[in-house]
KEKEVEX-196589 format. One record per residue (C-alpha): x, z, y. Coordinates in steps of 0.25 Angstrom, whole numbers, plus 5000, padded with zeros to 4 digits. Layout:
<nodes>
XZY ...
</nodes>
This chain:
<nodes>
498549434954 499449464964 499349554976 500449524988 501349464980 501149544967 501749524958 502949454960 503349314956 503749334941 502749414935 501749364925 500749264929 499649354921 499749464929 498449484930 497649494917 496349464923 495049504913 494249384907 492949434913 493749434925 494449314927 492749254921 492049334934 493149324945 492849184951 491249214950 491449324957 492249274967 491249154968 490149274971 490949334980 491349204989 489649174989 489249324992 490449385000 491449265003 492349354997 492349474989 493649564988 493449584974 493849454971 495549414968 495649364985 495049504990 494149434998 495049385008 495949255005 497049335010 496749465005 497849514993 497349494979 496249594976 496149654962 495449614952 494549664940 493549754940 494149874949 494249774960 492649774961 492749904964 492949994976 493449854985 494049864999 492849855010 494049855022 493549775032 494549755046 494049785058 493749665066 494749665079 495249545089 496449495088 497549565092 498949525099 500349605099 501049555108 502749585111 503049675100 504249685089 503449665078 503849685064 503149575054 503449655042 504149545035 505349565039 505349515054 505449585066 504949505079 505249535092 504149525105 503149455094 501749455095 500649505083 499249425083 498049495074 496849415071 495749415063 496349535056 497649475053 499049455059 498849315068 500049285071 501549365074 502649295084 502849295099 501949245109 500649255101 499149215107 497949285104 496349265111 495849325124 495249435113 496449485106 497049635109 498549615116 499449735111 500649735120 501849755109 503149745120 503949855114 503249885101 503249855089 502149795078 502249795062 501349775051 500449895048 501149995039 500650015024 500850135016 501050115000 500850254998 499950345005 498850434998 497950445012 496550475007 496850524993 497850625001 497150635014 497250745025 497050855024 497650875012 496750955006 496450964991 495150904993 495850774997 496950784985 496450634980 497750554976 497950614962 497050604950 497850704943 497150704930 497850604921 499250544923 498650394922 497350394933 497450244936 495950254937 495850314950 495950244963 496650304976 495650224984 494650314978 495250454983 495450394998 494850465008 494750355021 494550485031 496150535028 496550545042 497950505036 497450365037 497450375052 498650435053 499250345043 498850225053 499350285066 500550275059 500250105057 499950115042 498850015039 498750015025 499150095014 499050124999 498350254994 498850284980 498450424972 499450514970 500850514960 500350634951 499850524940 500550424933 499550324937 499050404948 497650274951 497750164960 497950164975 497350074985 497850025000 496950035011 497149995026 497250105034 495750095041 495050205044 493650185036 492650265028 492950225013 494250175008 493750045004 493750025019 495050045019 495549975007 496549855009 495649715006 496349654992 497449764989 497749794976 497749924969 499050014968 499250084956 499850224958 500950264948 501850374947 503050424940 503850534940 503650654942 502450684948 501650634935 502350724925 502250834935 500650834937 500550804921 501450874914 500651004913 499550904910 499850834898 500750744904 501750684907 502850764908 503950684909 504250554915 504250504901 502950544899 502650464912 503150344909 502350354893 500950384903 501150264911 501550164899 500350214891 499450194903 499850044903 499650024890 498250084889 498050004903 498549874894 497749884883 496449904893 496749774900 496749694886 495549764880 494849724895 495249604894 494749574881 493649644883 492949644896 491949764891 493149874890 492749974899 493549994910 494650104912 494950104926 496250184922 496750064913 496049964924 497050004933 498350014924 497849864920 497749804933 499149864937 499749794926 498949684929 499449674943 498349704950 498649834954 500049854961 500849974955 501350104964 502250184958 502850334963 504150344958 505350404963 506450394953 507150254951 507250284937 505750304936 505650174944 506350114935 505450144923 504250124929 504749964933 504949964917 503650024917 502949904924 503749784917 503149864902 501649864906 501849714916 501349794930 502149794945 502449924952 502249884968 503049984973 503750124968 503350224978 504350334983 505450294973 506650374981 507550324972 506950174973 508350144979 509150144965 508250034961 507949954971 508549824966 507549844955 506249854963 506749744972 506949664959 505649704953 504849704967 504349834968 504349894980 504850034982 503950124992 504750224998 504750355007 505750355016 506550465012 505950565005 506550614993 506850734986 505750814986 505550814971 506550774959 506150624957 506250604973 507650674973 508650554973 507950474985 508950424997 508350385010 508850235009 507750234997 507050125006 508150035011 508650014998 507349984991 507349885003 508749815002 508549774987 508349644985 506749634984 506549784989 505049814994 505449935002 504250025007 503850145014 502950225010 502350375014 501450435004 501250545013 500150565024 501150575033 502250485031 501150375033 501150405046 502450365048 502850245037 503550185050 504450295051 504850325036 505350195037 506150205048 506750315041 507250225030 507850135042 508550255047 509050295033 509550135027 510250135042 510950255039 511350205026 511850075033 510549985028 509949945042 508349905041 507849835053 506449865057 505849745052 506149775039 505749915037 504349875041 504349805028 504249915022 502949965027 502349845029 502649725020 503149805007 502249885008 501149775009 501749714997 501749854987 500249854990 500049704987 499449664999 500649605006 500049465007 498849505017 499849635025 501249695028 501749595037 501249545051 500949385045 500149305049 498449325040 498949465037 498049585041 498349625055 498949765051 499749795063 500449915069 501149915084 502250015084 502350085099 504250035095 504850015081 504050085072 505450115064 505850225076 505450375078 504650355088 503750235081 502250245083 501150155077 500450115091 499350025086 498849995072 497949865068 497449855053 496749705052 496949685067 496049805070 496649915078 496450035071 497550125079 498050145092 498950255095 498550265109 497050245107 496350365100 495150275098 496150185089 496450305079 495550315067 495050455066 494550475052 493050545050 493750665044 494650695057 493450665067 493550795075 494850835071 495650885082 496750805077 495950675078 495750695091 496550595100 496950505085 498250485078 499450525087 
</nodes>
């Protein structure tokens, strides 16, 4: 199974171990689901012929997106410098949504008597933005220990637990998040575990239940950390200690998680290990790999890692020193989500240089992202970008705007695995739209309107258009929405 491209051409056609029970029951119960439903997003399509790839086994039955997008008229930007996200920058071009979906993208497009005209002269549109690493909802605001939710700090291996099930959808971060033209974004549990659970992307709607909001066909992350966050919550709990001692728990887990997947498949009545189950289905490509990891040497061991046990890492995540590697993530197509430029505020984070990005970007194959893990720089991805602009151009690298979009948009689209369906304005993608008030790279950039689906769901100038969550209702800072 493959999700977005995943994984590359080269890598073993048998990728996927399916079960024998499974492989017997999938066409019945896709037959069922064609009869009853006319699509059922357990099955391998999500439901939608051009929905990503769902997962499959047991674990996909379970706790299913119910994201439904909101019905809206067609829509028509019109004049704008609009920024496709693959690569192209398109002056006085118009943006066509219909039915949900990018229409059309050029210059001098047509739409019916009842689509919404949007004057663009002077602004500027791009794909939504996606975040690869937020912990909104298992992190929300306020911070209080009640709400402390992103780490299962009771083993170093807790691949059993889910992010998805720790999100609470009234976070008012997820409105300020979208005021800042994030559509999308992944939740993933915290770094304090070797295998800190799985994390799950959701489109940035405000709903009641985080099945409501989660992305239709997306694969699982699977949160991973190494370093020194694992030995430092563990070492006065058994272990591990050392970065040795880390590298010994993760290779132990895969092994344990290897011999699971052949006694299931063997024998279909082995009780499930939903630890094991996740470890399994990483290996077996069905859930994409996110690891936290600064150092390149510790980069470098956990790429060995991948090729012992047959999985793919999607993307490293902070990885300050990504830059001294580059060559090799480009080569092995992994892509590297990076802050902008923070560095040195521990010993693993002390050697990072703010061309971190630029470099990660210029390799040959380099998947270059920006990411925020912070309820606050989320609200500004647009701007952490920006500042990697201004740092590669003082370093004598220059990145043109149409590039550095890629960053929050189509690479970001592709670490998550659902690049085929989002990230770029193309024609039958989702109509995740944002309309800058001038280059969203400047200062003074500001997310004017925001359509998820081809619904508007934020207006800047419109309080009526800026979801207020149940938690805030009454709240003096509610009053007048997101500024």
């Amino acid at each position: 199974m493959t999700f977005g491209g995943w994984p590359p051409p080269g890598r073993r056609a048998n990728v996927v171990r399916m079960s024998r029970e499974a492989k017997m029951l999938r066409p019945l119960t896709a037959a069922l689901c064609a009869v009853l439903f006319a699509g059922c997003a357990s099955t391998g399509t999500g439901g939608r012929a051009d929905a990503p790839a769902a997962p499959s086994g047991e674990a996909a039955t379970a706790f299913t997106s119910t994201y439904r997008p909101i019905a809206a008229p067609p829509v028509l930007i019109t004049g704008a410098t609009v920024l496709t996200g693959d690569g192209r920058r398109l002056e006085h071009a118009d943006v066509l949504l219909e039915g949900g979906k990018v229409a059309a993208v050029g210059t001098g497009l047509a739409a019916g008597a009842d689509a919404v005209r949007v004057d663009g002269t002077g602004k500027w549109v791009t794909p939504g933005l996606i975040d690869v690493h937020s912990h909104l909802g298992v992190y929300p605001s306020p911070g209080a220990s009640a709400h402390s939710d992103g780490n299962e700090a009771t083993a170093p291996v807790t691949a059993q637990v889910w992010a998805e099930h720790s999100v609470w959808p009234q976070d008012p971060g997820f409105g300020a998040a979208l005021a800042g033209g994030i559509t999308s974004l992944q939740i993933l549990p915290g770094s304090a575990n070797l295998v800190g659970g799985r994390g799950v992307t959701l489109k940035n709607v405000a709903a009641t239940t985080v099945q409501d909001m989660k992305f239709p066909g997306a694969p699982h992350g699977l949160k991973m950390a190494c370093g020194e966050n694992p030995k430092r919550v563990y070492g006065q709990k058994g272990g591990p200690s050392t970065r040795m001692g880390n590298v010994a728990g993760y290779r132990a887990a895969f092994i344990d998680a290897r011999d699971y997947a052949r006694k299931r498949e063997k024998d279909a009545s082995t009780k499930r290990d939903l630890k094991l189950e996740t470890l399994a289905a990483a290996m077996d490509g069905d859930i994409l790999v996110h690891i936290h990891c600064y150092r390149a040497d510790e980069m470098a061991q956990m790429l060995d890692l991948a090729k012992e046990f047959d999985f793919r890492i999607a993307a490293f995540h902070h990885g300050v020193e990504a830059y001294k590697i580059a060559d090799r993530l480009g080569a092995e197509g992994v892509c590297g989500a990076l802050w902008a430029d923070w560095w040195g505020f521990k010993m693993e984070a002390f050697d990072g240089i703010q061309e971190n990005v630029a470099i990660v970007d210029r390799a040959p194959g380099g998947c270059a992202i920006v990411h925020s893990d912070s309820d606050e720089g989320i609200q500004r991805l647009n701007q952490e970008a920006a500042k990697v602009i201004a740092s590669a151009r003082r370093a004598g690298i220059e990145i043109a705007p149409e590039r550095a979009i890629t960053w929050l948009t189509r690479n970001a689209a592709r670490a998550l695995g659902v690049d085929r369906v989002t990230g770029t304005l193309e024609p039958g993608k989702m109509g995740d739209v944002v309309l800058w008030n001038g280059n969203p790279f400047s200062v003074y950039a500001r997310a004017e309107k925001v359509w998820i689906d081809g619904a508007q769901v934020y207006d800047r100038h419109d309080a009526s258009r800026q979801p207020v969550t149940d938690f805030m209702l009454g709240q003096p800072t509610a009053q007048g929405g997101v500024r």
